[in-house]
C-alpha positions, 0 to 999 in steps of 0.5 A: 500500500502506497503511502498515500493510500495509508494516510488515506485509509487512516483519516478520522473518518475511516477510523470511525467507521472501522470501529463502529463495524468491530463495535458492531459485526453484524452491520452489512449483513442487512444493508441489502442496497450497500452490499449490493453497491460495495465490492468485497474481494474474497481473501479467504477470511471468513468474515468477507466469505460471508458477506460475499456470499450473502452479496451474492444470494441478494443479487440472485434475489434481485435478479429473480424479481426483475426477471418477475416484473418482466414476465409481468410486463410481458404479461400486460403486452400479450393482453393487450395484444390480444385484445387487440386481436379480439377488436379488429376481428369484432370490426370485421364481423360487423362489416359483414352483417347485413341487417340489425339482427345480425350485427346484434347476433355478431355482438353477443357471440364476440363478447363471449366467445373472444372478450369471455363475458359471462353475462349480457343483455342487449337493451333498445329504446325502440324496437329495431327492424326485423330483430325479433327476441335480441335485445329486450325493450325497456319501458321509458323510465328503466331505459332513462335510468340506465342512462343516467348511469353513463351520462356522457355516453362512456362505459361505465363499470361498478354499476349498481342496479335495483333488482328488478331490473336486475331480473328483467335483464339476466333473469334468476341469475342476475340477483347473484352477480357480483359486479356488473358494466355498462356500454352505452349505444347512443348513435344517430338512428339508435339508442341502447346499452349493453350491460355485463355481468360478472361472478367475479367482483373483480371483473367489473369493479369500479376501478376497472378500466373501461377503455376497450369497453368503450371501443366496443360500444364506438363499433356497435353504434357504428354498425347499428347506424349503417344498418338502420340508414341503408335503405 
């Protein structure tokens, strides 16, 4: 060791922390982020083979949880992808429907089949032509209600509705679901919603995002008006 180097390692500084790590042994063993930053030289003793060693099972340890947050990110990537997925092929569908009653029947079998919803309800204000049996035709005040729940034309979720309606829409099943959704139809020849329905109160909570909800009900509104306008 240079002398320069000796007068360096025996500043006052240095001393202090030398006798606090002998008054106190154990110290570095629980400073993960020191260990972590600090360059320990294996030089047989048996002291520095253990600190090495636990710098060693801390760095597999971070390097497991980053490879965690990864595969979570990842995980994220690949939903959205799907879903991704799931909307280009429900556009496709209703471009291909000829008539109301076919773009309603593309609605319910894209919903469950690709975005597996559990439960749905079609709902019109008016009756549309040539659907028969598709969509259930509220009176005025259940259909204004439903309104008000989503009353600047976004999907809402964590929705709360009385029972009644609750069985008119899913019937004796609807009094046992745990959260529920709503994807407004409002177009310009049509006005309706979609209401889903989940076992899990999770699904549909108020916390939930109701993005790809809302670009579900933009196609739907879309096809319905392209349907009702064509001669």
């Amino acid at each position: 060791m240079t002398e320069l180097a000796v007068a360096a390692a025996n500043t006052p500084e240095t001393e202090a922390v030398l006798a606090y790590l002998r008054a106190h042994p154990d110290f570095l063993w629980d400073q993960e982020d020191l260990l972590a930053a600090m360059t320990l030289p294996h030089v047989g003793r048996g002291s520095a083979a253990s600190l090495l060693e636990r710098q060693i099972a801390l760095l597999r340890q971070q390097n497991g949880q980053l490879h965690q947050r990864i595969d979570a990110v990842l995980s994220v990537v690949r939903q959205n992808a799907e879903l991704g997925a799931s909307l280009l092929d429900l556009a496709v569908a209703l471009l291909q429907s000829r008539d109301c009653g076919g773009v309603l029947e593309v609605v319910q079998r894209h919903l469950r089949d690709h975005f597996h919803v559990e439960y749905l309800a079609l709902v019109m204000r008016e009756a549309l032509p040539g659907v028969v049996g598709q969509a259930a035709i509220l009176a005025e005040a259940d259909f204004r209600g439903l309104s008000v729940l989503a009353p600047a034309a976004r999907a809402a979720s964590g929705i709360a509705l009385e029972a009644g309606l609750r069985s008119d829409l899913f019937g004796g099943e609807g009094a046992g679901l745990a959260s529920l959704a709503l994807i407004p139809l409002r177009g310009d020849n049509a006005q309706g919603a979609i209401v889903l329905g989940s076992n899990d109160p999770g699904r549909y909570g108020p916390e939930a995002g109701v993005d790809v909800l809302d670009q579900i009900g933009r196609l739907v509104v879309a096809a319905l008006d392209r349907c009702l306008a064509e001669p």
